[in-house]
C-alpha positions as CSV (number, residue, x, y, z in Angstrom):
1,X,-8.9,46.0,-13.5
2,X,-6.0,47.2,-11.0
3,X,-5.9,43.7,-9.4
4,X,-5.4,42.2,-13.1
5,X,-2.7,45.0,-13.8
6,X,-0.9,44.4,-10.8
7,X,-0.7,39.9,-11.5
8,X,0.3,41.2,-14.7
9,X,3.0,43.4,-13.2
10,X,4.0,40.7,-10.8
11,X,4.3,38.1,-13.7
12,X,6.7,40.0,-15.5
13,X,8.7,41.0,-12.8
14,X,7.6,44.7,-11.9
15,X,5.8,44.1,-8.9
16,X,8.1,42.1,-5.8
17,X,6.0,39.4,-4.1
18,X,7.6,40.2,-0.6
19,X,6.1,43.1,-1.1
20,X,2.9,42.1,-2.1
21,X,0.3,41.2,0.6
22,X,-2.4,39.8,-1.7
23,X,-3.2,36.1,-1.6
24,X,-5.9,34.3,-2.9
25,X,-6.0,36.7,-6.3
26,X,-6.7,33.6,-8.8
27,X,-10.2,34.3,-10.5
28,X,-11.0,30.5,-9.9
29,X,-11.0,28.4,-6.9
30,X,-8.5,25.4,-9.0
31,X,-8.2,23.0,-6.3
32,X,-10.3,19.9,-6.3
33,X,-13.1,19.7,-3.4
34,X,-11.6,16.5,-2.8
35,X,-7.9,17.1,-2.8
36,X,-7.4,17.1,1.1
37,X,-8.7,13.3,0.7
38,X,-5.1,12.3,-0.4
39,X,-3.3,11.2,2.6
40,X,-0.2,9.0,2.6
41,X,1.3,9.2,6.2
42,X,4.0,5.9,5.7
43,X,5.7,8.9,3.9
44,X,4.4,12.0,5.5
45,X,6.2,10.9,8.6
46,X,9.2,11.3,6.9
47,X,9.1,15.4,7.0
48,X,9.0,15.1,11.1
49,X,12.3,12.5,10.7
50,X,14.2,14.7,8.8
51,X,13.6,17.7,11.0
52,X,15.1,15.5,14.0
53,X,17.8,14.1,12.0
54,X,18.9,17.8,11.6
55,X,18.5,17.6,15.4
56,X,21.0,15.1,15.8
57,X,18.5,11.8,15.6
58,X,20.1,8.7,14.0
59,X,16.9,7.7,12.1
60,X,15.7,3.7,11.8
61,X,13.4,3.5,8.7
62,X,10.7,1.2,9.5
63,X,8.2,3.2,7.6
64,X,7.6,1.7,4.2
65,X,8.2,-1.2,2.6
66,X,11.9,-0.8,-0.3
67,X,13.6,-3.6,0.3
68,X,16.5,-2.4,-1.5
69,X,16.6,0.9,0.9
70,X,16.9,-1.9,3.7
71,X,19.7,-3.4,2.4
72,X,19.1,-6.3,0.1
73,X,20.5,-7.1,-2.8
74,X,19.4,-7.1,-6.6
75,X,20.5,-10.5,-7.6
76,X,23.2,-10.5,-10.5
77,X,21.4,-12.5,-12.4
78,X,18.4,-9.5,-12.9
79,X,20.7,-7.1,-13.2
80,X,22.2,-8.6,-16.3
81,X,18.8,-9.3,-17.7
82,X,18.3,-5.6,-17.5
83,X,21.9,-5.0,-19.0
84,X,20.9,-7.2,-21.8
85,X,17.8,-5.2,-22.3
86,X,19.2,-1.8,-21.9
87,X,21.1,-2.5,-24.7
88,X,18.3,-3.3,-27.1
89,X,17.2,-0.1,-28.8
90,X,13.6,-1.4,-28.6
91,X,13.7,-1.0,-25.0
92,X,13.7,2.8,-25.1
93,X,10.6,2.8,-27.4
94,X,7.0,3.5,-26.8
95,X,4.9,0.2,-26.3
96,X,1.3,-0.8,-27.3
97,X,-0.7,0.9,-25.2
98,X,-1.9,-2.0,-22.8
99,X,1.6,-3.3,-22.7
100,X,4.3,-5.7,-24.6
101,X,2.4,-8.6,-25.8
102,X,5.0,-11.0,-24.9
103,X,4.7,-9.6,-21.0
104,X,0.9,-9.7,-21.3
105,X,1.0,-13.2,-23.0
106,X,3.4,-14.4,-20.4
107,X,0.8,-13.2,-17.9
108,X,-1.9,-15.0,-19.5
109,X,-0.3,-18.6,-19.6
110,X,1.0,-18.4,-16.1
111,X,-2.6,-17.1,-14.7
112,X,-3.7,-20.9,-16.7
113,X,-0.8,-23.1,-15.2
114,X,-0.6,-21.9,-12.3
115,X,-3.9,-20.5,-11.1
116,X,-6.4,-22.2,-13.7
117,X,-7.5,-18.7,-14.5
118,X,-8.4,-18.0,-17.9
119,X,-8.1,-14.3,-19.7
120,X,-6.0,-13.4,-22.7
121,X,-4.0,-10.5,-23.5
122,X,-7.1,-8.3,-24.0
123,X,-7.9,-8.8,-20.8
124,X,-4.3,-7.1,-19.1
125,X,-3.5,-3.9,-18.7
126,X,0.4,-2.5,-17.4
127,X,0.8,1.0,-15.6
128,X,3.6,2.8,-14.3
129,X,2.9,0.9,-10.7
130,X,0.1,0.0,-8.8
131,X,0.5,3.5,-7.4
132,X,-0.4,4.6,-10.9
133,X,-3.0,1.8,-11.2
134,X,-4.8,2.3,-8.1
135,X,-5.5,6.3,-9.3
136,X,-6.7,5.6,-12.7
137,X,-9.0,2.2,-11.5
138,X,-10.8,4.7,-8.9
139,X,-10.7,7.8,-10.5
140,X,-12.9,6.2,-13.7
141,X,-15.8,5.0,-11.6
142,X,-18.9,6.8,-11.6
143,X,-18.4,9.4,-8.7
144,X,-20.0,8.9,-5.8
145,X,-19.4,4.8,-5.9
146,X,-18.0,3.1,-3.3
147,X,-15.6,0.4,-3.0
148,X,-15.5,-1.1,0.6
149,X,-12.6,-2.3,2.1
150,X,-10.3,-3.9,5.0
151,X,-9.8,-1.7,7.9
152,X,-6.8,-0.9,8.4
153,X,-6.6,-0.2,4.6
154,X,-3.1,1.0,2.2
155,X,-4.1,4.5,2.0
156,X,-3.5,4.4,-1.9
157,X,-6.6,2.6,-2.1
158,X,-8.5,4.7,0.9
159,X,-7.1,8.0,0.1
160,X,-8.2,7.4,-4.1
161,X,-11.8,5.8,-3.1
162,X,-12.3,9.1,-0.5
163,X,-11.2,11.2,-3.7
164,X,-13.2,10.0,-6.1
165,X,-17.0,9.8,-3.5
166,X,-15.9,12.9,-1.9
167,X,-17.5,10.8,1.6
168,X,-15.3,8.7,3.8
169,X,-14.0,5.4,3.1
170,X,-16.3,2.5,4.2
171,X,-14.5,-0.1,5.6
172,X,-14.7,-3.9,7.1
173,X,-12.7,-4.8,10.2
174,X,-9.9,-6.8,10.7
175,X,-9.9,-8.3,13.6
176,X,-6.5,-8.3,15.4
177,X,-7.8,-10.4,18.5
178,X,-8.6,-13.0,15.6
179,X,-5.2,-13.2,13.8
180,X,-6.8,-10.1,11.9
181,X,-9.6,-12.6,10.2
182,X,-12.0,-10.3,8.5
183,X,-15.7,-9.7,10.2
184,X,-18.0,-10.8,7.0
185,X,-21.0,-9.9,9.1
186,X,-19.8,-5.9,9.1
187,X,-19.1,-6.7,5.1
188,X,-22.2,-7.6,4.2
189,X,-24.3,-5.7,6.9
190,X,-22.7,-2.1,5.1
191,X,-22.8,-3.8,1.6
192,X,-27.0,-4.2,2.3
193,X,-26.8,-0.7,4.2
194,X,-24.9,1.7,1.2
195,X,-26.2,1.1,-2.3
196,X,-23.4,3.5,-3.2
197,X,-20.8,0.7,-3.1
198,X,-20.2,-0.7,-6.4
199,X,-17.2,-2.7,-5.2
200,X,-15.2,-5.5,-2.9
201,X,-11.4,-5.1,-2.4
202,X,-8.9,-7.2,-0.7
203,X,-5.7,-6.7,0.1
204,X,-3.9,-10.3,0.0
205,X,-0.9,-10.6,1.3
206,X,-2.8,-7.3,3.6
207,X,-0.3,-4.2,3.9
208,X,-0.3,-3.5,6.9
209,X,-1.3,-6.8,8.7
210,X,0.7,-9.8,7.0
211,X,-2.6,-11.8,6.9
212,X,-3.4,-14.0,4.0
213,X,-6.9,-14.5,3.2
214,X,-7.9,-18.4,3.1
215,X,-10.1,-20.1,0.3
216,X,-13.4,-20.3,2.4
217,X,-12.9,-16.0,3.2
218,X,-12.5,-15.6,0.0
219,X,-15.8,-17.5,-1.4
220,X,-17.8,-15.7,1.5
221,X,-16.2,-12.2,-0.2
222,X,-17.4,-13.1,-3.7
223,X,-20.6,-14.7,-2.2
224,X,-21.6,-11.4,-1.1
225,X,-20.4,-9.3,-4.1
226,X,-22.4,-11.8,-6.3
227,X,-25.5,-11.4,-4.2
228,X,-25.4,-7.9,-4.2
229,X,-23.9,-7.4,-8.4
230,X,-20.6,-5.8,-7.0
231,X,-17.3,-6.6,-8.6
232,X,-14.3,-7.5,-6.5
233,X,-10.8,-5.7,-6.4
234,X,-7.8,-7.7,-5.1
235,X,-4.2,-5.9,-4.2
236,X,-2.1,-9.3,-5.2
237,X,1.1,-7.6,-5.0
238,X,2.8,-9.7,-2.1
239,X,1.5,-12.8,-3.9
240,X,4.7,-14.3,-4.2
241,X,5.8,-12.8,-0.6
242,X,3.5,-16.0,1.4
243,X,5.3,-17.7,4.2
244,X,3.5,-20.8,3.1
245,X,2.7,-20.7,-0.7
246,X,0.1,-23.6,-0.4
247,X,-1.8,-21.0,1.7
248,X,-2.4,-18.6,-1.3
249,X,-5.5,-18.6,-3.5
250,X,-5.7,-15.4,-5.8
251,X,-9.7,-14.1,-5.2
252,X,-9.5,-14.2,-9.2
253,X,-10.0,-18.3,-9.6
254,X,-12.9,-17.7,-7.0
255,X,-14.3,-15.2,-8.9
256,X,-14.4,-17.0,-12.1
257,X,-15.9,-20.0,-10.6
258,X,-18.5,-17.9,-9.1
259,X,-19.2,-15.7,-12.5
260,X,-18.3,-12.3,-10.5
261,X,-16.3,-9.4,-11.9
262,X,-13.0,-8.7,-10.7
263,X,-9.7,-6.8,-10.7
264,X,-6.6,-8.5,-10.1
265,X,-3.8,-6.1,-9.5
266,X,-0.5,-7.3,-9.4
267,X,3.0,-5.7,-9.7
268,X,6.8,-6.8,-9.9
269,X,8.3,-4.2,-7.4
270,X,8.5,-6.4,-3.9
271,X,9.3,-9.8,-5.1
272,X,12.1,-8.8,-8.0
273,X,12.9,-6.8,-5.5
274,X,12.8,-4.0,-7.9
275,X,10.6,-1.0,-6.5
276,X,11.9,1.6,-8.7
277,X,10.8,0.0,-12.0
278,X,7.2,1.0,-10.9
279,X,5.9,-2.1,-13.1
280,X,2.1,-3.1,-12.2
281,X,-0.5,-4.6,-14.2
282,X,-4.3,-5.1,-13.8
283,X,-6.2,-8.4,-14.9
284,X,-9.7,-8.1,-15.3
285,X,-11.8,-11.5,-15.0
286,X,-15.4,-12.5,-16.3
287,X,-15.5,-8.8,-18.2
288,X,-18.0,-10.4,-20.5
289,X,-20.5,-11.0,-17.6
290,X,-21.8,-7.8,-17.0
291,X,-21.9,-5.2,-19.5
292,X,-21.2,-2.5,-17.1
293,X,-18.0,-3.6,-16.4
294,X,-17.1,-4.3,-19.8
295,X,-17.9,-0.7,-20.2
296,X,-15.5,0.4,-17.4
297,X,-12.9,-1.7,-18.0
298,X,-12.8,-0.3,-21.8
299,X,-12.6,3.1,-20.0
300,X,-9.4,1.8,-18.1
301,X,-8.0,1.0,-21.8
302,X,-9.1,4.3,-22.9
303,X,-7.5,6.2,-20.2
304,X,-4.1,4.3,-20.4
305,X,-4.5,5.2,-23.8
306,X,-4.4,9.1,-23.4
307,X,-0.8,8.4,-21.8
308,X,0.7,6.5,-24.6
309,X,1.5,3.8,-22.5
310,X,3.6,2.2,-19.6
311,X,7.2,2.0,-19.2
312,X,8.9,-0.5,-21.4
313,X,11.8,-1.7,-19.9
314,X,10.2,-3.5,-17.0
315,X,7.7,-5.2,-18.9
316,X,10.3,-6.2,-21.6
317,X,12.5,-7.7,-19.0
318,X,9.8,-9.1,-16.7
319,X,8.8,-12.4,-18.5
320,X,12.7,-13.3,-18.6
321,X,13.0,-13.1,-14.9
322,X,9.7,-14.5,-13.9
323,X,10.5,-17.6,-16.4
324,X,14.4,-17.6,-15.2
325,X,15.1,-21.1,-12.6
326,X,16.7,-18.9,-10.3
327,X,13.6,-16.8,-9.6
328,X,11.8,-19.6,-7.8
329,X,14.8,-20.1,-5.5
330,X,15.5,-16.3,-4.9
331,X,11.9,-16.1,-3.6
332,X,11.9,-18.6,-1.4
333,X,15.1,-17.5,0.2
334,X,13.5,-14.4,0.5
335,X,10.2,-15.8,2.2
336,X,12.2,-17.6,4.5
337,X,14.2,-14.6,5.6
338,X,10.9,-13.0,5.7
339,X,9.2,-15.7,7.8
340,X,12.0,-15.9,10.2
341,X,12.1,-11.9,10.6
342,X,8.4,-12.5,11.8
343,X,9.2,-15.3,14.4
344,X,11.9,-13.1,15.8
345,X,9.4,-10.0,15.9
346,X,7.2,-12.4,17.6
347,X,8.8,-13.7,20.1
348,X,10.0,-10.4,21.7
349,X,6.8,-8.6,21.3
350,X,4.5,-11.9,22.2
351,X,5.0,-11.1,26.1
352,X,4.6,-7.2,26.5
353,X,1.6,-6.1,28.3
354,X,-0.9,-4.0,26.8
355,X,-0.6,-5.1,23.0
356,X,-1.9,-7.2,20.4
357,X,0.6,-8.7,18.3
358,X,-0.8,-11.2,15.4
359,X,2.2,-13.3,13.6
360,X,2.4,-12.2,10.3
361,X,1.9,-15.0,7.3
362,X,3.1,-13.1,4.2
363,X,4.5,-9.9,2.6
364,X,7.0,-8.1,5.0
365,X,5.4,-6.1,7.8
366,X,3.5,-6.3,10.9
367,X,1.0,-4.7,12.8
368,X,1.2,-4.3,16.4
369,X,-2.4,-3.3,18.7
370,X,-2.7,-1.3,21.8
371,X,-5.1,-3.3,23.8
372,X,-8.5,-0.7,24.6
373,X,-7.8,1.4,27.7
374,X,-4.0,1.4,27.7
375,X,-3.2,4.6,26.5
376,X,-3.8,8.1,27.9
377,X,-2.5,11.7,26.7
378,X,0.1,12.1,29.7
379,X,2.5,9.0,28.5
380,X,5.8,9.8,27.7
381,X,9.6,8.2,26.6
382,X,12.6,10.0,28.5
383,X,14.3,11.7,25.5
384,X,17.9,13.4,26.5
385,X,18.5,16.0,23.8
386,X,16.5,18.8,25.2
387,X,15.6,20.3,21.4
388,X,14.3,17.1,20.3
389,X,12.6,16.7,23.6
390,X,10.8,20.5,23.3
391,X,10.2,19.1,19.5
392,X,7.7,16.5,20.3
393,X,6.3,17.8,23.2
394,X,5.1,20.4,21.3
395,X,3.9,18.5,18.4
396,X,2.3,15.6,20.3
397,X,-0.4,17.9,21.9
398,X,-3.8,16.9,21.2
399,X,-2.3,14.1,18.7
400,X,-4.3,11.1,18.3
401,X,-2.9,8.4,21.0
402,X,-0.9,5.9,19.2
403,X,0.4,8.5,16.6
404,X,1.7,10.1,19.9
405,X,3.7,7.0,20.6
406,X,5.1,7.0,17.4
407,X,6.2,10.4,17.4
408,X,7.8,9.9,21.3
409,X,9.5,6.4,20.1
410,X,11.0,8.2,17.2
411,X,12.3,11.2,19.0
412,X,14.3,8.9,21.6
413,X,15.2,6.1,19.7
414,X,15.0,6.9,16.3
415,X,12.5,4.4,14.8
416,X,10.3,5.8,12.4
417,X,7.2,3.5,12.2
418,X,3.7,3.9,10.9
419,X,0.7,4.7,13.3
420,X,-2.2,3.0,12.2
421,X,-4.6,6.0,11.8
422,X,-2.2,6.7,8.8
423,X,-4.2,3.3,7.4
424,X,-7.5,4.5,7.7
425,X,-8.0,2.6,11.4
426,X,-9.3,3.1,14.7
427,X,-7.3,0.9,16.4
428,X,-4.5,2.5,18.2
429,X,-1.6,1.2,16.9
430,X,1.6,1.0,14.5
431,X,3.1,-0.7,11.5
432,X,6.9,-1.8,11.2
433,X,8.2,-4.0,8.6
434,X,10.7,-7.2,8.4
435,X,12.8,-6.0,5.9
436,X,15.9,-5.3,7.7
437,X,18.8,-7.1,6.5
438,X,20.9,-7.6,9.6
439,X,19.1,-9.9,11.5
440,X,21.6,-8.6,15.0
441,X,20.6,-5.0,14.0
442,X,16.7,-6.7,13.7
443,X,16.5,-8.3,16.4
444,X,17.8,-5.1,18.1
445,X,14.9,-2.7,16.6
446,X,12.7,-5.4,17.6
447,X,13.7,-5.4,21.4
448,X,13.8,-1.7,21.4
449,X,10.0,-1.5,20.5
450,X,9.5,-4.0,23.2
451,X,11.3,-1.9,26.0
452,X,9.7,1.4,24.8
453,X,6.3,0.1,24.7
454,X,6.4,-1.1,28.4
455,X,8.2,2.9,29.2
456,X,5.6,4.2,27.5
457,X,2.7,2.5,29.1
458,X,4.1,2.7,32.7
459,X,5.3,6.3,32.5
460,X,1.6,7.9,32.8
């Protein structure tokens, strides 16, 4: 009874909390068993950038992928769309639940022109981004299922799958000696091993990698989810980000072919370029197939459902630009700049000793590999500011290897990258995207990493 009289006390005031040593006085434990499985280190980084820019460090932000915050430009044309519509009192309303029909019809007849995928509007479902997606698709399977996928994997998916099982993400290599090709015999060897996994997902265009799966890859992935009764989850969001459109086949015409459940997700926040709208959408194919996953697809519904719905401006503005002439021709300026940003990346890193450098083929950021062996615990860059120096010394200790380089790279030049054990991987390594506008100032970041990498490695 005193410790209720004295929360009471403290509540209202009576009691000061500097003065209070008592922690932990809650009568229940509220924290979910699984809440340390939510990791996102492209922006957890960002808390260790800050501290040096108080230091003095002129920060480079290579760490996640706003194109906007890199410099580009909303065309005019979107932003009068979005005039248009912000002046349209509809806009500011609630919408149906699983979206404007005119967005999700849009959606429906492109999927058929352009993909010879059939669903209809029942069969989409908008959320406030894929960020928002990606919780609510994971969080609504039965716990303790399992959905495999790529290593190195987007934490979102990785951090919400290791939530929801409460056991470590299972993954499938990608294999940067092999232009980060999947291995399919891991896939299906873990698939036949783990009767927990319920699930398939690819990442195409991959974050963090730049591959783009093929056609054949992708009938192999749906081969094995159809052997095994698994439905497949795709990531689609660079779709329109390709260096070579030809190149792209969405995993949901395979599916459909092959009669196999699947989850297209696909958003409009890289290729408007319009990441704040947070505007992403799930398509669900063949969910009259199997029964369970009619089941948990209606769940999805239901759970939107509970939130009202998604934001309406996007989705009332998306079909106008999507439809727009200009749209084709602002993408493929953009996948140009995009592709050239990865032949200049290239080219500089190709040559260094010690890493793995796979060109990327589509969305905006690439994945560089120390090769096995190169790395030890007593490598170092020169950094001249003495605080910043004392900084990372002392942070770095015991500090997985490439994460070390990443936090020694940043504290003398600035960069701010991603190490690869923020996505879920083994392989000791980093992510940097191709996003930056200046191609001199690129080109600059890009020889900087080179230089560094070769300090790095010969300093210990």
């Amino acid at each position: 009874m005193k410790t209720a009289k004295l929360n009471f006390a403290v509540l209202l005031g009576f009691v000061d909390w500097a003065g209070c040593d008592m922690i932990g006085t809650m009568r229940n434990d509220i924290v979910h068993p699984n809440a340390d499985k939510l990791e996102y280190e492209i922006r957890g980084i960002v808390a260790v950038a800050e501290k040096l820019q108080n230091m003095g460090v002129d920060i480079t932000w290579e760490n996640i992928g706003d194109p906007v915050a890199k410099g580009e430009k909303v065309p005019e044309w979107i932003k009068e769309i979005v005039k248009n519509a912000v002046s349209d009192d509809k806009s500011y309303a609630y919408g149906p639940t699983a979206g404007l029909e005119e967005a999700r019809e849009y959606i429906c007849q492109y999927k058929r022109e352009h993909e010879n995928i059939h669903i209809t509007p029942s069969d989409v479902l908008f959320f406030n981004g894929l960020g928002d997606a990606i919780s609510i698709l994971y969080s609504y399977l039965k716990p303790g299922t399992k959905v495999i996928g790529p290593s190195p994997a987007y934490p979102t998916h990785s951090s919400a799958d290791e939530a929801n099982s409460g056991v470590p993400y299972i993954t499938y290599a990608l294999d940067p000696k092999n232009g980060w090709q999947p291995d399919l015999d891991e896939l299906e060897r873990k698939v036949r091993e783990n009767p927990a996994i319920g699930g398939i997902l690819t990442i195409n265009p991959d974050n963090p990698t730049g591959f783009v799966y093929s056609r054949e890859i992708l009938e192999k992935i749906v081969a094995i989810a159809k052997e095994y009764d698994l439905f497949v989850i795709s990531d689609e969001v660079y779709k329109n980000l390709t260096f070579k459109q030809e190149s792209f086949v969405s995993v949901g015409r395979v599916a459909e072919e092959m009669g196999v459940p699947a989850v297209i997700l696909r958003g409009m926040s890289k290729e408007t370029p319009w990441p704040g709208a947070r505007c992403g959408w799930a398509e669900f194919i063949n969910r009259d197939t199997d029964e369970s996953f009619d089941k948990y697809v209606t769940s999805l519904f239901d759970a939107k459902m509970l939130e009202v719905c998604a934001t309406t401006l996007p989705q009332k503005v998306m079909p106008a630009i999507y439809t727009d002439p200009r749209f084709e021709g602002e993408l493929t300026k953009r996948k140009e700049k995009y592709s050239k940003r990865a032949d200049i990346a290239f080219d500089i890193l190709k040559n260094v000793n010690g890493i793995i450098v796979p060109k990327p083929c589509g969305a905006f950021y690439m994945s560089v590999v120390f090769e096995e062996g190169v790395l030890n615990d007593t490598q170092v860059l020169s950094i001249e500011n003495d605080e910043v120096r004392e900084y990372i010394e002392k942070i770095t200790k015991d500090m997985e290897p490439s994460t070390r380089f990443v936090y020694y790279l940043m504290g003398a030049t600035g960069i701010c990258v991603v190490p690869l054990s923020g996505f879920n991987s083994q392989l000791h390594g980093f992510r940097a995207t191709l996003l930056e506008d200046d191609e001199k100032k690129f080109k600059r970041i890009f020889n900087i990493l080179g230089e560094k990498i070769v300090e790095y490695l010969t300093s210990g």
